[in-house]
C-alpha positions as CSV (number, residue, x, y, z in Angstrom):
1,X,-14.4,-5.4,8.9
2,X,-13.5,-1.9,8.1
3,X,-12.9,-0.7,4.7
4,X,-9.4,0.2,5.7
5,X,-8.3,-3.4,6.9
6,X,-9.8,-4.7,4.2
7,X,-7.8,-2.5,1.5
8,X,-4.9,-3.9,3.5
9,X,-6.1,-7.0,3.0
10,X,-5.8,-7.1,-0.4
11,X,-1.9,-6.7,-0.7
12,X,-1.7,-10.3,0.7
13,X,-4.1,-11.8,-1.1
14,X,-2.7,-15.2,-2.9
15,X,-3.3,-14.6,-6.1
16,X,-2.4,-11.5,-6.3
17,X,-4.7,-9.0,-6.6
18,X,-4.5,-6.6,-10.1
19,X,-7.1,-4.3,-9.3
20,X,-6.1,-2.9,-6.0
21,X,-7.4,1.2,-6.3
22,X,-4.2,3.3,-5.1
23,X,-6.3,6.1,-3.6
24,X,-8.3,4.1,-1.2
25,X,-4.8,2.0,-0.5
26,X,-3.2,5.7,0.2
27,X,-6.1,6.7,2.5
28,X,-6.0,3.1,4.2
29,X,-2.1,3.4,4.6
30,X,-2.5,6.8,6.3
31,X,-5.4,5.5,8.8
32,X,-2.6,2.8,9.9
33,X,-0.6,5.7,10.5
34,X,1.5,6.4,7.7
35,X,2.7,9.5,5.9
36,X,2.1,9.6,1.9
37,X,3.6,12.4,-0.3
38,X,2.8,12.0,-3.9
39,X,4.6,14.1,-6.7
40,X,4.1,14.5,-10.2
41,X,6.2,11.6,-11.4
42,X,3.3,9.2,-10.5
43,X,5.4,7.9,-7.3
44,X,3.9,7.9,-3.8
45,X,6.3,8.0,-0.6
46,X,5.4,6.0,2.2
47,X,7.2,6.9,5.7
48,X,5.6,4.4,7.9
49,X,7.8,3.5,11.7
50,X,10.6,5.4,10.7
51,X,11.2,3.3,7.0
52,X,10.2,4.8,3.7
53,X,9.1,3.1,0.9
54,X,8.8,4.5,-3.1
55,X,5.9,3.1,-5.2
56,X,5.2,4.0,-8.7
57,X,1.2,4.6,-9.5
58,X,0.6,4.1,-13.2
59,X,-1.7,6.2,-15.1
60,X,-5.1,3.8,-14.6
61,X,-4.6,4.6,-10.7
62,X,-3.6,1.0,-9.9
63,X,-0.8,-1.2,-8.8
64,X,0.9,-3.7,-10.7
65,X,2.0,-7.1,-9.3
66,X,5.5,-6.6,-8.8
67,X,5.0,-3.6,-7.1
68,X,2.1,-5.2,-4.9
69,X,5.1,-7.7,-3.5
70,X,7.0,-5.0,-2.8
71,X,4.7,-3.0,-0.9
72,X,3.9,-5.9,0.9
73,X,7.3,-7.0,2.2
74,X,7.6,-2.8,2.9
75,X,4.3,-3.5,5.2
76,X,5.9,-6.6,6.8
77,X,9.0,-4.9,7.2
78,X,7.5,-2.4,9.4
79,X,5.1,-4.6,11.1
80,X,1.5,-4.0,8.8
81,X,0.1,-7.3,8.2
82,X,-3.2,-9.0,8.3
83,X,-3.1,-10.5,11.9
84,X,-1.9,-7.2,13.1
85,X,-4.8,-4.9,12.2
């Protein structure tokens, strides 16, 4: 299993994952073909199959849980789930 997939992984994990690092999620999304622009409010961009989706990174350089459901129905959204990798 790549590292990549596996970061992927994570998002649907049941329970939800707390520790989920957002720079090797970033560098997973982009392998999978997405584009992130991060700007100095802490947010990231996603454009990923012509939908974009905002995410707020905190300070500790992880997700929390409610934004880990909402990346997740982003990722479903667009087609990015575990069977699909």
């Amino acid at each position: 299993m790549s590292k990549h997939k596996s970061k992927i992984e994570k998002l649907y994990e049941h329970p939800l994952s707390g520790n989920i690092d957002t720079t090797k999620l970033v560098h997973a999304l982009e392998h999978y073909g997405a584009e992130v622009d991060m700007n100095k409010q802490h947010r990231a961009l996603i454009h990923l199959n012509g939908k974009e989706h905002s995410v707020t990174l905190s300070h500790r350089n992880e997700l929390s849980k409610d934004a880990i459901v909402k990346l997740r129905n982003f990722l479903e959204e667009v087609g990015l789930t575990t069977d699909k990798l």
